[in-house]
C-alpha positions in Angstrom: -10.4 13.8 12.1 -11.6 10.6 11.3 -10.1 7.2 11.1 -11.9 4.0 8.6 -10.2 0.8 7.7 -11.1 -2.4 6.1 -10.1 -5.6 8.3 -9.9 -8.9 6.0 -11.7 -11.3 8.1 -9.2 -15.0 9.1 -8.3 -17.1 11.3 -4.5 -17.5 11.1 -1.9 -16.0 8.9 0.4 -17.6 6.4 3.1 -16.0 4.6 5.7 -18.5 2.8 7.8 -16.1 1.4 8.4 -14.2 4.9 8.2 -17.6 7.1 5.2 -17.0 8.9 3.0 -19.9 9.4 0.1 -20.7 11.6 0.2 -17.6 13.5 -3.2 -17.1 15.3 -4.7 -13.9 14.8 -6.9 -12.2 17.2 -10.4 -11.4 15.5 -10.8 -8.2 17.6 -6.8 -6.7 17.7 -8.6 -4.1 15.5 -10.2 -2.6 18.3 -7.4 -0.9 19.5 -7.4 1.2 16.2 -10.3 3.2 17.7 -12.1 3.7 14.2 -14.9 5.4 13.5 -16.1 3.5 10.8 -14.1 -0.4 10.3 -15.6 -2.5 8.1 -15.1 -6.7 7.6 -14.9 -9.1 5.0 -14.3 -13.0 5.2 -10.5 -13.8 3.4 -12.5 -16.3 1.5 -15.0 -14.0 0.2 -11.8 -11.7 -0.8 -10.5 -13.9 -2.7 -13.2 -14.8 -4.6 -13.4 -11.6 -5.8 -10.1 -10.0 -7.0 -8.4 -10.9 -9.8 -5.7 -13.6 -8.7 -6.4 -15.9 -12.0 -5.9 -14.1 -14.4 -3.3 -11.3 -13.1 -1.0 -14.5 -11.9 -0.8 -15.6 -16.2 1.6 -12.7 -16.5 4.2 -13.9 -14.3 5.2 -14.0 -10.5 7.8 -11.1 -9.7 8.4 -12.9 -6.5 9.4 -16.3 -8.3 12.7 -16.5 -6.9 11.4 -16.6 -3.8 9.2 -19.4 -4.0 6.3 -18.0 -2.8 3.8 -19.8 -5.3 2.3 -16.7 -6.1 0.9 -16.1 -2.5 2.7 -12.2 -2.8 0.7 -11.4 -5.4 -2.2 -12.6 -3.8 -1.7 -10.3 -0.5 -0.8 -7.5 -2.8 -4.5 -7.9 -4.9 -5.7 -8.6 -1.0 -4.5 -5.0 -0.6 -6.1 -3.6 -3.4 -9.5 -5.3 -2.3 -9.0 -3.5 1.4 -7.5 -0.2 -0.1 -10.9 0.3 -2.7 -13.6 -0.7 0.5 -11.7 2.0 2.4 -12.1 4.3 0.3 -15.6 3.1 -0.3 -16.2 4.3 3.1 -14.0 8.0 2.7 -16.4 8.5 -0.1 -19.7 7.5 1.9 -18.8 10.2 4.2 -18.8 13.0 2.1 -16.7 14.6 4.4 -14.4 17.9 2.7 -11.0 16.8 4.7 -8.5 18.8 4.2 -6.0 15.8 4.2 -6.3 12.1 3.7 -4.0 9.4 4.9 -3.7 6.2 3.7 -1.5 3.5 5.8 -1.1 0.2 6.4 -1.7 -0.8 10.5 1.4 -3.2 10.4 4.3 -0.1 10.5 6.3 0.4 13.2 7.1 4.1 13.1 10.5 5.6 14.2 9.9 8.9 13.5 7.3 11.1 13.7 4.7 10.9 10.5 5.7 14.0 8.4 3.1 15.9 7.5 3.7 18.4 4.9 2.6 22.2 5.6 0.8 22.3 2.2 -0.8 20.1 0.0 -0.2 20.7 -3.1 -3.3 19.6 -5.6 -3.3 16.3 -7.6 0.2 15.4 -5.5 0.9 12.5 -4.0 3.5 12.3 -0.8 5.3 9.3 -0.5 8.0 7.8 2.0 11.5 8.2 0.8 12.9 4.6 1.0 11.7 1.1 0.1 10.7 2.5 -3.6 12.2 -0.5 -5.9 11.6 1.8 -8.5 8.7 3.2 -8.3 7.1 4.3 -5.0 6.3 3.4 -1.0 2.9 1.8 -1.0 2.8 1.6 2.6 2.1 4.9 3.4 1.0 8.1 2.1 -1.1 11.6 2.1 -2.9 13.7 -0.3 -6.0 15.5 -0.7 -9.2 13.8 -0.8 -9.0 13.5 -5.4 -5.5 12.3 -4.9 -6.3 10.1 -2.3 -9.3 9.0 -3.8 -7.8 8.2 -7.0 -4.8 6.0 -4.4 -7.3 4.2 -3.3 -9.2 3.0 -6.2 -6.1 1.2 -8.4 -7.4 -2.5 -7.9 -9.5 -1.5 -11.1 -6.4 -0.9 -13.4 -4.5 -4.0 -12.6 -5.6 -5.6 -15.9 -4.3 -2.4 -18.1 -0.7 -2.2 -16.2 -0.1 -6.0 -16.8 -1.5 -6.2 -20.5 0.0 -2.6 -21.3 3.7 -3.4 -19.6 3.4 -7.3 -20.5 4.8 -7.5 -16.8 3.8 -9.0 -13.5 2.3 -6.9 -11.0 4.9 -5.3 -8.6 3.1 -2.8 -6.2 5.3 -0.3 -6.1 5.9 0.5 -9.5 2.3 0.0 -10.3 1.5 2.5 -8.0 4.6 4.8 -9.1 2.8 3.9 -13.1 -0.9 4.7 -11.8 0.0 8.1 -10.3 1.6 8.7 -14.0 -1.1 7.8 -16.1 -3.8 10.2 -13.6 -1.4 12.6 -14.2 -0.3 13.4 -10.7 2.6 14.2 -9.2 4.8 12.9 -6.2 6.4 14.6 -3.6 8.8 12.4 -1.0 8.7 12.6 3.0 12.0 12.5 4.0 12.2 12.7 7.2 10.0 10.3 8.0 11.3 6.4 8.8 9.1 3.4 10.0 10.1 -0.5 9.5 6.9 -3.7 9.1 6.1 -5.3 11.8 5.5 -9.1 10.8 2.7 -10.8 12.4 5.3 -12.5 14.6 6.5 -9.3 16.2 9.3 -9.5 13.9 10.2 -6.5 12.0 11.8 -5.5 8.5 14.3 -2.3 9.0 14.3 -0.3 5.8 17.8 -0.8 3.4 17.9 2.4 2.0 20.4 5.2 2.8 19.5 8.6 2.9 22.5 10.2 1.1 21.7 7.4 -1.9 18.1 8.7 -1.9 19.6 12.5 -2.6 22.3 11.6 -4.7 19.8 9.5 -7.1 17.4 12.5 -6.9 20.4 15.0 -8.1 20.8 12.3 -11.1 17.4 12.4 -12.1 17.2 16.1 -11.7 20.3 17.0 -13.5 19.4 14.1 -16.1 
């Protein structure tokens, strides 16, 4: 196996909406990842190059928060770090047999499930935290599917003009898998909470016995 990431280069971390301000970060806590291949961009140089103007016109999904739109720019952040990592999956040319895609800040409380199969043009997805759509934290595929996960910084424009909506990541994602015609399968036995950058951590809501008796709706109809 192999492990790549994309660290977004700064200083100290600010994030009104969760309280964090001024936290120092460490420019070489990425170290500890052991990656094969990590590559760095400069925040400032990030942000010059995603979309943040124009994506911000449709509205802030976060508003009620009072976050001055500084959600939507970590999410497009994301997006920027998810498409230079798999810059680098494709670079390798590698034929994995399984590609995982997650974010370094979870604190897992279960072991990672790993399904037995893969099925083709699936995509597996945590159970909880789904706010109708699905976990963009984590999740596993095969290298199309994964591929095709990685790369949705470049539809932003289409889900905001085509859903007049603001950008909420985890129905775009739920909404990208859609239109690439893929389908989802959840890991349910799997649990893991964020870890903030000031060791604080954000314990999942969601019940399991909700999860499985909103399934049996939807597959009942």
């Amino acid at each position: 196996f192999k492990r790549f990431a994309h660290i977004t280069q700064l200083t100290e971390l600010n994030n009104e909406r969760r309280g964090e301000k001024g936290i120092v970060i460490d420019p070489d806590e990425y170290k500890l990842l052991g990656c094969d291949v990590v590559e760095q961009t400069d925040q400032r140089l990030v942000d010059e190059r995603i979309d943040f103007e124009y994506l911000k016109k449709f509205g802030n999904l976060w508003e009620d928060q009072k976050d001055n739109f500084s959600t939507l720019k970590n999410v497009l952040r994301q997006y920027y770090s998810l498409n230079a990592v798999t810059d680098i999956l494709e670079r390798e040319n590698t034929g994995f047999d399984m590609v995982i895609y997650s974010r370094i800040c979870l604190g897992f409380k279960t072991p990672i499930e790993i399904p037995s199969t893969l099925q083709p043009r699936t995509l597996y997805t945590p159970w909880f935290d789904r706010y109708r759509g699905l976990n963009d934290r984590f999740a596993i595929g095969n290298v199309e599917t994964m591929v095709a996960y990685g790369r949705r910084q470049s539809e932003a424009r289409i889900y905001c003009e085509e859903k007049n909506r603001p950008m909420g990541a985890e129905h775009y994602l739920y909404w990208c898998m859609r239109r690439h015609g893929f389908k989802n399968q959840f890991l349910t036995t799997m649990n893991f909470s964020r870890v903030r950058a000031d060791g604080t951590e954000r314990i999942p809501q969601d019940e399991k016995w909700r999860f499985y008796y909103k399934r049996a709706l939807e597959m009942t109809g």
